[in-house]
VEXVEXPA-48135 format. One line per field, with one value per residue (C-alpha): x negated, y negated, z negated; residue in one letter. Coordinates in nm, 2 decimals, always signed. Example, Ala and Ser with C-alpha at 12.3 -4.5 7.8 and 13.67 -1.06 7.14 Angstrom:
! residues 2
x -1.23|-1.37 $
y +0.45|+0.11 $
z -0.78|-0.71 $
aa A|S $
//
This chain:
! residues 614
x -2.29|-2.22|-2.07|-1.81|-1.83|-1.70|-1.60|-1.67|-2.00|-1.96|-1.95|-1.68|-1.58|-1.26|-1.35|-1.21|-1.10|-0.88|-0.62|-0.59|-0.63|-0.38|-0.23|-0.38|-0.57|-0.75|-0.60|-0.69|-0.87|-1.05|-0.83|-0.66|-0.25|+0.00|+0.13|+0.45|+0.58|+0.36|+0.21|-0.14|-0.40|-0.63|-0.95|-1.13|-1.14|-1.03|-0.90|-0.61|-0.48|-0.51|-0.25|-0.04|-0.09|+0.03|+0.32|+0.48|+0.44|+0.28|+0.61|+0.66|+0.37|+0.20|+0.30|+0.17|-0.19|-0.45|-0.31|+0.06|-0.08|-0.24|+0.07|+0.25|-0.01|-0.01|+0.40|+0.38|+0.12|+0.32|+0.64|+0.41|+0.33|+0.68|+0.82|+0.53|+0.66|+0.99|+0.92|+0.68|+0.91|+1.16|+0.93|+0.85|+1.21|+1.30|+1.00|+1.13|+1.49|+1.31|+1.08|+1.40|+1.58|+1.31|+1.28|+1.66|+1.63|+1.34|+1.57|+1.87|+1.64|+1.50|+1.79|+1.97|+2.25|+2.45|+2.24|+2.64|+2.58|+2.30|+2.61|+2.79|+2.45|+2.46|+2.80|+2.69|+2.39|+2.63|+2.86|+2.59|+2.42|+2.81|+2.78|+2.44|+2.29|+2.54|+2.31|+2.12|+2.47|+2.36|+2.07|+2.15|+2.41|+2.12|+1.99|+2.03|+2.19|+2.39|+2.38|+2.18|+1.90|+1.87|+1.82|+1.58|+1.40|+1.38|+1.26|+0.99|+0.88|+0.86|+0.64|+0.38|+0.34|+0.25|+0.03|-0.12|-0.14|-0.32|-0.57|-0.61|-0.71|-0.94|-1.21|-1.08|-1.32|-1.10|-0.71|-0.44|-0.07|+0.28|+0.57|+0.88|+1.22|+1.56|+1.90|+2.07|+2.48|+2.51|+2.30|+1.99|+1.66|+1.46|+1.07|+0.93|+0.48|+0.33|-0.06|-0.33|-0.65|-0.97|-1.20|-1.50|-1.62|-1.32|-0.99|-0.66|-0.40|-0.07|+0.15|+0.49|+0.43|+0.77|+1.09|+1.13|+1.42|+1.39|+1.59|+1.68|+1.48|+1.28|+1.07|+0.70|+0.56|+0.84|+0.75|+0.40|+0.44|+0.62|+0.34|+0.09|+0.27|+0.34|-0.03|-0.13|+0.15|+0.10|-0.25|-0.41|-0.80|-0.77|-0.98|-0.87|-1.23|-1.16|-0.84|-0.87|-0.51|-0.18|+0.11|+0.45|+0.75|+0.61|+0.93|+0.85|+0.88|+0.57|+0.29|+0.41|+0.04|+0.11|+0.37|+0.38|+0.34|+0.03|-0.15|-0.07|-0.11|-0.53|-0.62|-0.55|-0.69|-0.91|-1.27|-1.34|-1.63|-1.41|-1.25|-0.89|-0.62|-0.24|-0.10|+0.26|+0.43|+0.27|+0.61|+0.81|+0.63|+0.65|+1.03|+1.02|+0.85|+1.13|+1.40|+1.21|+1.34|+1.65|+1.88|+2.15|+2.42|+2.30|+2.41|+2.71|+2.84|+2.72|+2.79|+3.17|+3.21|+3.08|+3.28|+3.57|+3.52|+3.43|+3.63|+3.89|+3.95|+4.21|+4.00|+3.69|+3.87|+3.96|+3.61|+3.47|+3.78|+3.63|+3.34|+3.42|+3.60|+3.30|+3.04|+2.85|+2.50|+2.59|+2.92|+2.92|+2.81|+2.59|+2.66|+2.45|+2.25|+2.08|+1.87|+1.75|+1.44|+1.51|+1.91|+1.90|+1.65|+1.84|+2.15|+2.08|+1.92|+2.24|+2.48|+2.27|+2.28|+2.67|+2.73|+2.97|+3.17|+3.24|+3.32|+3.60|+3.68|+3.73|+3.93|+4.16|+4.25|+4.27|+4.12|+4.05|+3.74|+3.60|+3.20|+3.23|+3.14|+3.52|+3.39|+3.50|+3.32|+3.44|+3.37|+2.95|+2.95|+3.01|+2.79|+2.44|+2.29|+2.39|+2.30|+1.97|+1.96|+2.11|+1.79|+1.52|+1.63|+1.63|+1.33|+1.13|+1.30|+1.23|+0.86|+0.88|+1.04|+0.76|+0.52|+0.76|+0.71|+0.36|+0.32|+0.54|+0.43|+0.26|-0.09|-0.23|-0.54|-0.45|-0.76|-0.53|-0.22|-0.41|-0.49|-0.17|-0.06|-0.36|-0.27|+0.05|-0.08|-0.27|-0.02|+0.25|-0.08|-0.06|+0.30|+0.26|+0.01|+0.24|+0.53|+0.38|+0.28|+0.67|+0.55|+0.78|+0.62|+0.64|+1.06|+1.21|+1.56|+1.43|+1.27|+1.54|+1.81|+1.56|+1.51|+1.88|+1.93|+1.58|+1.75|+1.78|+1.44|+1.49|+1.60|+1.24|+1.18|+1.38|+1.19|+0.83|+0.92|+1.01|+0.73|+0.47|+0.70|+0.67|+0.31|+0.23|+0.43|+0.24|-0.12|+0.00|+0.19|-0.12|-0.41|-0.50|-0.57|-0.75|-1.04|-1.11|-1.10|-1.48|-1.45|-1.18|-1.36|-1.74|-1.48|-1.30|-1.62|-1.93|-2.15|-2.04|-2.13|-2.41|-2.65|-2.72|-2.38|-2.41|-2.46|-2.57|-2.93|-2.82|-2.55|-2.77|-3.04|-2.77|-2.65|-2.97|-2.97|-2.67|-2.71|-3.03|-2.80|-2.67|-2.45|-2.27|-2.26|-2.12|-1.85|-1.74|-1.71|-1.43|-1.24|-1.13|-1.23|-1.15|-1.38|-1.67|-1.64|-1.68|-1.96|-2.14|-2.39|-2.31|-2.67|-2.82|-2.53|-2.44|-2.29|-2.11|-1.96|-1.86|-1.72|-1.52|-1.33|-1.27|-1.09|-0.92|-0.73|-0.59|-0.21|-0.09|+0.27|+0.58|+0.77|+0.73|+0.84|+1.15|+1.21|+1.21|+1.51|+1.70|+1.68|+1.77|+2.09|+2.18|+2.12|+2.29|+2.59|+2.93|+3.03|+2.69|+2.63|+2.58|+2.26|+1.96|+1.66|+1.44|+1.63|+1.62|+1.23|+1.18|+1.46|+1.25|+0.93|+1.02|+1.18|+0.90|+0.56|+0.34|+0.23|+0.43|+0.48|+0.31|+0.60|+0.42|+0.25|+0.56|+0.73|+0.42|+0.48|+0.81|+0.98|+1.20|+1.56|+1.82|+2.11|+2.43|+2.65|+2.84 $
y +1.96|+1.57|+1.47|+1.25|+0.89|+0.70|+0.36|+0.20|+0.28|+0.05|-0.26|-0.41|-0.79|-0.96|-1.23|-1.58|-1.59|-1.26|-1.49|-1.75|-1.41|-1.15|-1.38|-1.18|-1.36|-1.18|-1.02|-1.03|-0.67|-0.78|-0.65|-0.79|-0.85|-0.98|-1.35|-1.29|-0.92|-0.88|-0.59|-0.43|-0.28|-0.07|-0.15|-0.44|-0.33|-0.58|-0.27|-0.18|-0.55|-0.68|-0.31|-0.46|-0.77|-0.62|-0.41|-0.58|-0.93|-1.06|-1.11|-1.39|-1.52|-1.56|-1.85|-2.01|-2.15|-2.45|-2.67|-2.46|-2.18|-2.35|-2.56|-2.17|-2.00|-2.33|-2.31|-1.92|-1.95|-2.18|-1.97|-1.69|-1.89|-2.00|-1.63|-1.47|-1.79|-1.71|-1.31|-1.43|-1.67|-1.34|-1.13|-1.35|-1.34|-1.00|-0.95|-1.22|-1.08|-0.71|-0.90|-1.03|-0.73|-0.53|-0.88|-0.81|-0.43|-0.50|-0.73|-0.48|-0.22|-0.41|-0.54|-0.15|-0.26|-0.04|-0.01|-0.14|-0.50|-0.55|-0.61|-0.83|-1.04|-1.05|-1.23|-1.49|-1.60|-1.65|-1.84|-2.06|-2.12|-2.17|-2.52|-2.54|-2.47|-2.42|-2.37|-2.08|-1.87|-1.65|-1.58|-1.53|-1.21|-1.03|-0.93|-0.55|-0.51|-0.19|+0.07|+0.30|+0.04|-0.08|+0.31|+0.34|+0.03|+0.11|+0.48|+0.35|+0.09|+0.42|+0.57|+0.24|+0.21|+0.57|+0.51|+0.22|+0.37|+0.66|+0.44|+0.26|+0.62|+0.68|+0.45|+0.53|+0.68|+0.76|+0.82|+0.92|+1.08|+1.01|+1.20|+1.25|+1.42|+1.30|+1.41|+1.14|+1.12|+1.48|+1.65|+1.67|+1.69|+1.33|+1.40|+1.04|+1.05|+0.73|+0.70|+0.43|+0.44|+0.21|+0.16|-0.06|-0.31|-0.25|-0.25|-0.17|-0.02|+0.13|+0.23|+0.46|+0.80|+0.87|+1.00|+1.36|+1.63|+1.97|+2.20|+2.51|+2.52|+2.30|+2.50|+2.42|+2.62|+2.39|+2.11|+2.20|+2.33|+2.03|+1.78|+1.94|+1.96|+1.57|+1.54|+1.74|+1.56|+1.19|+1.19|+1.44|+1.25|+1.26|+1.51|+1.69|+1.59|+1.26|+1.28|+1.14|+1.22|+1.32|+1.16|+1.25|+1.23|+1.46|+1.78|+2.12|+2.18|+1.95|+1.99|+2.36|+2.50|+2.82|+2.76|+2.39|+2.20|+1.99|+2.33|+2.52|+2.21|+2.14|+2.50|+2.55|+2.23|+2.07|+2.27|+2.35|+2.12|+1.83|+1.62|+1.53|+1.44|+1.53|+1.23|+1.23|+0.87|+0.62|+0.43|+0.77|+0.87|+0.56|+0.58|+0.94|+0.87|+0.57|+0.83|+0.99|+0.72|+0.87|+0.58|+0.78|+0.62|+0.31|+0.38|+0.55|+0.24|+0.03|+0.19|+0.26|-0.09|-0.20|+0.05|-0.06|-0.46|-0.37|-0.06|-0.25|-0.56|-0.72|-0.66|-0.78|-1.11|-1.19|-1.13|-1.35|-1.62|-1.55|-1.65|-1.96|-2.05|-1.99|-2.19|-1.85|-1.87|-1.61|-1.53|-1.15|-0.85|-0.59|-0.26|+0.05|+0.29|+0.55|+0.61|+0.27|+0.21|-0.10|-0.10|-0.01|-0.31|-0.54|-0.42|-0.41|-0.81|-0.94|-0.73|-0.87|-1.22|-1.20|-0.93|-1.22|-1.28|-0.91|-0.84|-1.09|-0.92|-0.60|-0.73|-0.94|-0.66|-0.46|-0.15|+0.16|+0.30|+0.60|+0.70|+1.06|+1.16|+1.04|+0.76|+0.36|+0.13|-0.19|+0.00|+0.09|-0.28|-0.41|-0.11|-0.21|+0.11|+0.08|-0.29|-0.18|+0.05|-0.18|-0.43|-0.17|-0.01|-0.39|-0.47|-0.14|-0.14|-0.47|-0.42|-0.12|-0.32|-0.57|-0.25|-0.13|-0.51|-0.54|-0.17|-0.22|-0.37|-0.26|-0.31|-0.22|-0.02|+0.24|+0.13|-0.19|+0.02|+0.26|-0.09|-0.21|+0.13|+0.14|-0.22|-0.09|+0.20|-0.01|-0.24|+0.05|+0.16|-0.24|-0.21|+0.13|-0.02|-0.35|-0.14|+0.03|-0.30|-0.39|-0.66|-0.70|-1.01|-0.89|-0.68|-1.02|-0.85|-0.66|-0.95|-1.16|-0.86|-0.77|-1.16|-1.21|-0.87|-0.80|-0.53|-0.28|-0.29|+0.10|+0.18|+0.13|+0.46|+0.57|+0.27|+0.40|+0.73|+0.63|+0.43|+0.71|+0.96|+0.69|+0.65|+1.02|+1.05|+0.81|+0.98|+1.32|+1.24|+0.99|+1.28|+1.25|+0.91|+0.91|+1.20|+0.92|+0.65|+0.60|+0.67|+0.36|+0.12|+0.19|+0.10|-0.24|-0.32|-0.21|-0.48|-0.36|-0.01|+0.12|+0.26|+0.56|+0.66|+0.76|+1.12|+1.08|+0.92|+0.77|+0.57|+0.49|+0.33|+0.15|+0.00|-0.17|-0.28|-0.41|-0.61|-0.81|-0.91|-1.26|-1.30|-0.98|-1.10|-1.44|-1.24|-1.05|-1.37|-1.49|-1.19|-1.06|-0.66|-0.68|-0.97|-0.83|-0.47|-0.60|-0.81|-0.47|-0.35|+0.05|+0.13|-0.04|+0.08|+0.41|+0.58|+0.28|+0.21|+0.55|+0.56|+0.23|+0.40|+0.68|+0.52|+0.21|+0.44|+0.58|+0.56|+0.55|+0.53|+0.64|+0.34|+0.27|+0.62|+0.54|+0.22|+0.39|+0.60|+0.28|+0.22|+0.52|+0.52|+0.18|+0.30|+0.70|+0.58|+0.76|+0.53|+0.64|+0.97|+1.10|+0.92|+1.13|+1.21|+1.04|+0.73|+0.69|+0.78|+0.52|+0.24|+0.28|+0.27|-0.06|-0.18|-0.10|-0.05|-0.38|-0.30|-0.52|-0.33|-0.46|-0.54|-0.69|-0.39|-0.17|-0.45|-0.43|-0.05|-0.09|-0.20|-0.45|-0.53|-0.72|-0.60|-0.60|-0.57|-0.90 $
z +6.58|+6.54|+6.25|+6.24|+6.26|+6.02|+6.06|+5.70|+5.81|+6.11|+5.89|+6.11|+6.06|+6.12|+6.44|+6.40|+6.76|+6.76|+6.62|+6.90|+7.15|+7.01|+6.68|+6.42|+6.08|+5.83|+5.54|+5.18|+5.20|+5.54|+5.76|+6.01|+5.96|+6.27|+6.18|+6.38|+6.28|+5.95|+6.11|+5.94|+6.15|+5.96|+6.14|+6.26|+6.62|+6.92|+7.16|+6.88|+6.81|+7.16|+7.24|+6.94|+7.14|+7.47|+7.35|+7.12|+7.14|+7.53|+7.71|+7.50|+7.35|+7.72|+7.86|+7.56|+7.65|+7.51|+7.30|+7.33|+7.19|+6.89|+6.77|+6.81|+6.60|+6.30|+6.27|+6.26|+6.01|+5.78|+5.83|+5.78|+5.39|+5.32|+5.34|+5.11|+4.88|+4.86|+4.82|+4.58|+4.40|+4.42|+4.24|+3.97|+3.92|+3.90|+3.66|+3.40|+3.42|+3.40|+3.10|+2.91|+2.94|+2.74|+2.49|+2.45|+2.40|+2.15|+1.94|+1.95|+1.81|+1.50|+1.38|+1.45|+1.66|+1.94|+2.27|+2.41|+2.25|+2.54|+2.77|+2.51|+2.49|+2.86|+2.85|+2.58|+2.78|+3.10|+2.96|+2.77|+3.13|+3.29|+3.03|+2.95|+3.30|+3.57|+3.87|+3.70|+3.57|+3.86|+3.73|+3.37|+3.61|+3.73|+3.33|+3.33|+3.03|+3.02|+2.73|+2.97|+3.03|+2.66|+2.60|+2.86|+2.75|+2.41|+2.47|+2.73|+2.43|+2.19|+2.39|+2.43|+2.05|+2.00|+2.32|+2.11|+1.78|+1.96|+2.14|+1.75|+1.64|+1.83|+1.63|+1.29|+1.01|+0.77|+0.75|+0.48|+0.59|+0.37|+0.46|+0.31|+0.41|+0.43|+0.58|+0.82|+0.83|+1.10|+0.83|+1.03|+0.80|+0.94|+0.82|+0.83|+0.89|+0.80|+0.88|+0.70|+0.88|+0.89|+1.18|+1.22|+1.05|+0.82|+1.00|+0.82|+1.04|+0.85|+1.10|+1.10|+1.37|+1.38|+1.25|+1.36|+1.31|+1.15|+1.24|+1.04|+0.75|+0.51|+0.31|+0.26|+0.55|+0.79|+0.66|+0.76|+1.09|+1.20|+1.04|+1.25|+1.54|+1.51|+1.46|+1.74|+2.00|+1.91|+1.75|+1.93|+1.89|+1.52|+1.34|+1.03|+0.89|+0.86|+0.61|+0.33|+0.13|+0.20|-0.01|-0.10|-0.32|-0.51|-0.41|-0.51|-0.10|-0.06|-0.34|-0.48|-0.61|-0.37|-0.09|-0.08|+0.25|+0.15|+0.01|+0.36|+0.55|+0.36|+0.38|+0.75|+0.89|+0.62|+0.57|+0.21|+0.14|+0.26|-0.06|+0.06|-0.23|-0.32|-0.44|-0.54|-0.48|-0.75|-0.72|-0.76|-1.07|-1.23|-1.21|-1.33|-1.64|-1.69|-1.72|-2.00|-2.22|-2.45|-2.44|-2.23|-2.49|-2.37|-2.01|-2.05|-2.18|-1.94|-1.65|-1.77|-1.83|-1.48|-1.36|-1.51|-1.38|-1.01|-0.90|-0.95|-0.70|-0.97|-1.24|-1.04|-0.99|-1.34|-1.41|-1.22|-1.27|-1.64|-1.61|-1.39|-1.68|-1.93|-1.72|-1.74|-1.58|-1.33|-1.13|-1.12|-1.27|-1.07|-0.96|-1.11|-0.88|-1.01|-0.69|-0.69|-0.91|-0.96|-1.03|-1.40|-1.55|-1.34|-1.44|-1.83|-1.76|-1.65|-1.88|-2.16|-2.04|-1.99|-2.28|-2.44|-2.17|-2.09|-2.42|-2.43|-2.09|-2.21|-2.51|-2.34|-2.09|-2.41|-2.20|-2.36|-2.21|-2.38|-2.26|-2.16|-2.51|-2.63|-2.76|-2.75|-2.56|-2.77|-3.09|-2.90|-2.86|-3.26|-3.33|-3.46|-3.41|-3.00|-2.99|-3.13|-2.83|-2.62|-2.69|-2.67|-2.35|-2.19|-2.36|-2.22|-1.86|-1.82|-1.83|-1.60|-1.32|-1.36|-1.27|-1.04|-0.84|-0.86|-0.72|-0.42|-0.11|+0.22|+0.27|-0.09|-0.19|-0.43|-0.65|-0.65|-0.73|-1.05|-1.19|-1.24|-1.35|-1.60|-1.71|-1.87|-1.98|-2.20|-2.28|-2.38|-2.62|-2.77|-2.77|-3.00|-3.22|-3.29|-3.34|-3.65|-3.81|-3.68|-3.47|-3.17|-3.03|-2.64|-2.68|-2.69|-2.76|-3.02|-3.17|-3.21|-3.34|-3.59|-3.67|-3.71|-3.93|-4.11|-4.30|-3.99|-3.96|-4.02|-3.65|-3.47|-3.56|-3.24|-3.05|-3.18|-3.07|-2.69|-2.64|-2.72|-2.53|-2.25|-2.32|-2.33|-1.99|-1.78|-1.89|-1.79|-1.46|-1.34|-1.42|-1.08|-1.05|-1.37|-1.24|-0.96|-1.13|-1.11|-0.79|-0.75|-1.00|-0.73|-0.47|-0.66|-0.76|-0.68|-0.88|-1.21|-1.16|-1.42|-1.12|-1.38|-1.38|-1.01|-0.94|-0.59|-0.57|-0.19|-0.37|-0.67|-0.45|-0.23|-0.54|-0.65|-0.26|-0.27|-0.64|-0.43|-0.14|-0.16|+0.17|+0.01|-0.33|-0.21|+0.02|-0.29|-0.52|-0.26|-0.41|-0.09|-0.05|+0.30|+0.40|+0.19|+0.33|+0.69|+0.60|+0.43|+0.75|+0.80|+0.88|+0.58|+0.33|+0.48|+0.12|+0.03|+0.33|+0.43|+0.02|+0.10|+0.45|+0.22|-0.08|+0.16|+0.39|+0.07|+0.08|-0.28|-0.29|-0.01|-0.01|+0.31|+0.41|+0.21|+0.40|+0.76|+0.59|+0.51|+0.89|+1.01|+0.84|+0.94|+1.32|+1.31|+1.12|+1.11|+1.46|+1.62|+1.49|+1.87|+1.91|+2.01|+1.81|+2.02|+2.05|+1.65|+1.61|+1.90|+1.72|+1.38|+1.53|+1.73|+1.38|+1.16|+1.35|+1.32|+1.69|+1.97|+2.25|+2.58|+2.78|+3.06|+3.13|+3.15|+3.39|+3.59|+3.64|+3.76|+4.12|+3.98|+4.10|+3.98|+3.83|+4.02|+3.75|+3.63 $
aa X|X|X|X|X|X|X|X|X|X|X|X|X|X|X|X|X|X|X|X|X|X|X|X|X|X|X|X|X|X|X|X|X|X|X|X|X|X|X|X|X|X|X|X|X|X|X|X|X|X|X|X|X|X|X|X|X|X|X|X|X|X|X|X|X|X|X|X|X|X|X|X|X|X|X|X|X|X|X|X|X|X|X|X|X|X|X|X|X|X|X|X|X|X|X|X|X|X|X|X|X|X|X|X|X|X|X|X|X|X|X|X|X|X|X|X|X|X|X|X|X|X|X|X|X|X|X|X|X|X|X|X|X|X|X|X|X|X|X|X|X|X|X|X|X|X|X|X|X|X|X|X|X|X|X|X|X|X|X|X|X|X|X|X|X|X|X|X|X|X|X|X|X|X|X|X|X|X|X|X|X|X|X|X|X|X|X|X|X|X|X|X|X|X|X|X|X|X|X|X|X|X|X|X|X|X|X|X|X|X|X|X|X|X|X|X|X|X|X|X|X|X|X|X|X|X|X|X|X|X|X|X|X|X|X|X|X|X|X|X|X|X|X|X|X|X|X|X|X|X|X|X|X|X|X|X|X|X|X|X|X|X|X|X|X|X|X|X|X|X|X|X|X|X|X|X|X|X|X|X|X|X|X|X|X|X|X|X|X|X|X|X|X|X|X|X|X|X|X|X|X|X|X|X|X|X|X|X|X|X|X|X|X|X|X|X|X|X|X|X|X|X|X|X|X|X|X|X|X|X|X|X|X|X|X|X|X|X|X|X|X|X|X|X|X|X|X|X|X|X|X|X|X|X|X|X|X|X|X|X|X|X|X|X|X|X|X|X|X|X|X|X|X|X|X|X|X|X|X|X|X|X|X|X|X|X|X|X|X|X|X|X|X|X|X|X|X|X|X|X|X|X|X|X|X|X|X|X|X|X|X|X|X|X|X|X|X|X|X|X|X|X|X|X|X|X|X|X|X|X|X|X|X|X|X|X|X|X|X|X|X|X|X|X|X|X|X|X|X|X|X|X|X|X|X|X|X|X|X|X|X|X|X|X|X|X|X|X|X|X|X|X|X|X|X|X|X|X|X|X|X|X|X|X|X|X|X|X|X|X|X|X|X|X|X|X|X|X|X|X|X|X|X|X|X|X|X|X|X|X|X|X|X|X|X|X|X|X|X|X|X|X|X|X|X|X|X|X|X|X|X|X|X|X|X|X|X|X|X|X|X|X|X|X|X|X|X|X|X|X|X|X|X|X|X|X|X|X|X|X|X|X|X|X|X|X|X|X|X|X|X|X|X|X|X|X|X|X|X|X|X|X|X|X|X|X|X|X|X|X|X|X|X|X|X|X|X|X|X|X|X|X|X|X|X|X|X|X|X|X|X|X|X|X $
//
């Protein structure tokens, strides 16, 4: 049986003169196209484009001969150009109106406004090109702008970063996870999943997964179950080997010793021998161990007096008037948040620095505020053993919001982040030690009440007592950090390790290795850990390196995690509380995610038209 011919085989070539014969020119695949209908043969065979020839076209093309026939195939040649021009020129335009429209979508989502201000930005940019640009006002109308699109856009966006972020981990050697749970304004648990992974040579990459709702329950075992499944979904290349830590904010739903979400989550994906760590929030604890201080007698009084000035918009006003008057340094008093880590050393810095002026407030209005205990706020205020209070709770708080600052911040190691919390743990012990000799050198406010009344030198005895509670609360919340911190200190720097200190000979000779390497010891002079880590050969330092992927993709603290929160309840307000899910997780991601998304690829997928709504 023959087989069948095929005519690739044939090797069949387009012939120059088929196009004076049957006015047909060669394509850009080879193959022959008709200059006067456009039409595409699929061979390079003379019987089926002199049929074309004959059946569609002879009857008029005929009587054309020599030099005739020549002029006739030049013009429809160059008419032939001038219409692939303007389709071309038509094209490029519908792609840059499709290209601004996702521009415009990209905007509305990270700054959280209403997909329905796409149309009001369409109206703007008309009437600026009606006096800017008259002539192109018609094209400024063909912008698809509608509350549909910007969803549409804005969802197709989502998907591309997680596309991205997945192609990203696929080359990582080491990752950590933070999540953390919050409830947006139609009480819909929102579990944000942040990820910190390093690739080759040494490649940061902090990224947000997603914002995604839990439904029902929130118990440890949820919380789990949804973690993986977010893994599995959007991260499905990732292996469990590679994690290196999980933080949280440290809820009993998240790190309980039995039934927590971390503990379920390590012992069904993460193999035994493999070293991956529970860190609650550095951040979080931090604050926690701020509240431990007993100067609630303090607060009351401040916060009823701030209370007092700003609830009120009359009394607000005469405040500030007040102050006008004064030439006080500042023109308001700040509000109190609890939730806020840094509210309350802010707040106890400016009430100090106006305490004057709101005491002649309070007497002039001749309020009578009583703390919840019954007791008067003007009378706290002339009392020495408050002011004494006052001046130690303003003194301490304002050194735990310098900690608080350095600690915050994306990007961080956490071997950077235990430094500054190890800084002032020592500093609390200097503070302790100067305290019993009563030297109050670095509590300014102390220092100068005890300077103007040297006889009440009896009431540090409350201050001593604080700062070794605070002391003693800081070394027992931050155990973790101190079992690794060898571990961080080979990582910070590796040069100062004492190679008999190592346990693992690999490491001990890599050491001595690296102590004789001058291009590495130069890179590590400049002081930057990322610069000397990608310089640092894998094959030649294999312990080292692999040690340095492990401790960088460390994510100490959940700020971030808290930040993606702030965004999702400026976009599901009370006025947009209908918006889906997976609109939000695709607004925060486009908000927050250091990854642009490639918007010329996605117009390149599309057929774009113009919009036909004005």
């Amino acid at each position: 049986m023959l087989r069948k011919r095929k005519i690739d085989n044939e090797k069949r070539g387009f012939d120059e003169d088929w196009t004076i014969k049957y006015f047909f020119e060669k394509g850009p695949k080879g193959l022959p196209i008709c200059i006067i209908c456009s039409y595409d043969c699929t061979v390079n065979k003379e019987y089926n484009l002199r049929r074309h020839y004959q059946t569609q076209h002879s009857k008029r093309y005929d009587e054309f001969t020599g030099l005739f026939r020549d002029e006739a195939v030049k013009r429809l040649r160059t008419e032939r150009i001038a219409q692939k021009s303007m389709f071309v020129a038509q094209k490029q335009i519908s792609e840059a109106c499709v290209r601004v429209s996702y521009r415009i979508s990209e905007v509305i989502a990270e700054r959280t406004r209403p997909f329905m201000e796409g149309q009001m930005i369409k109206d703007c940019l008309t009437i600026a090109a009606a006096e800017v640009a008259p002539e192109q006002q018609n094209l400024f109308s063909t912008i698809s702008l509608t509350p549909n699109t910007v969803a549409s856009r804005i969802s197709e966006m989502g998907i591309d970063l997680t596309n991205q972020l997945q192609k990203k981990s696929e080359s990582f050697k080491s990752f950590s996870l933070a999540f953390d749970g919050s409830t947006d304004v139609s009480d819909t648990e929102q579990l944000s999943v942040y990820i910190r992974g390093i690739s080759s040579p040494f490649e940061i990459h902090e990224d947000i997964i997603g914002l995604f709702p839990m439904d029902g329950r929130t118990q440890g075992i949820d919380v789990k179950g949804t973690v993986k499944r977010i893994m599995e979904q959007r991260l499905p290349c990732l292996s469990w080997n590679l994690l290196s830590a999980i933080g949280t904010d440290g809820a009993p739903n998240m790190i309980g010793k039995e039934i927590g979400a971390v503990k379920l989550l390590l012992d069904e994906v993460v193999p035994p021998q493999h070293r991956c760590l529970s860190l609650h929030c550095i951040i979080h604890q931090e604050s926690l161990c701020g509240k431990s201080l007993k100067y609630q007698n303090v607060m009351d009084v401040v916060v009823k007096v701030i209370n007092f000035i700003r609830s009120k918009g009359l009394n607000h006003r005469q405040f500030r008037t007040l102050l006008k008057e004064l030439d006080s340094q500042y023109g308001d008093i700040l509000y109190h948040c609890e939730v806020r880590w840094l509210s309350r050393g802010r707040v106890l810095q400016r009430f100090n620095d106006l305490f004057t002026e709101i005491r002649i407030f309070i007497i002039e209005k001749d309020a009578n505020l009583k703390t919840k205990n019954g007791e008067h706020v003007i009378e706290q205020m002339n009392n020495k053993n408050w002011l004494f209070d006052f001046a130690c709770l303003s003194d301490i708080t304002g050194h735990l919001n310098d900690l608080n600052i350095r600690l915050q911040g994306r990007g961080k190691f956490i071997s950077q982040l235990w430094s500054h919390v190890r800084s002032f743990m020592e500093k609390l012990s200097l503070f302790i030690s100067q305290a019993e000799r009563n030297d109050f050198r670095h509590l300014p406010s102390v220092a100068k009440l005890l300077t103007d009344n040297p006889e009440e030198i009896f009431m540090t005895n409350k201050l001593k007592l604080n700062l070794k509670t605070l002391s003693q609360n800081f070394s027992e919340r931050f155990y973790v950090f101190q079992e690794y911190e060898h571990e961080f200190h080979l990582f910070e720097d590796p040069f100062s390790i004492n190679v008999a200190d190592c346990e693992d000979s690999g490491v001990q000779l890599e050491l001595i290795d690296l102590k004789y390497h001058e291009p590495l010891k130069s890179a590590f002079s400049t002081g930057d850990l990322i610069a000397f880590y990608q310089l640092m050969d894998e094959k030649a330092f294999p312990k080292l390196k692999s040690h340095a992927f492990y401790i960088g993709s460390m994510l100490g603290a959940t700020d971030a995690n808290e930040q993606s929160f702030s965004f999702m309840k400026a976009v599901k307000t009370s006025h947009r509380s209908r918006i889906t899910n997976e609109h939000l997780d695709s607004v925060v991601r486009l908000a927050l995610s250091p990854i642009s998304p490639n918007i010329v690829d996605l117009v390149g997928s599309k057929r774009c038209q113009k919009s036909r709504q004005k």
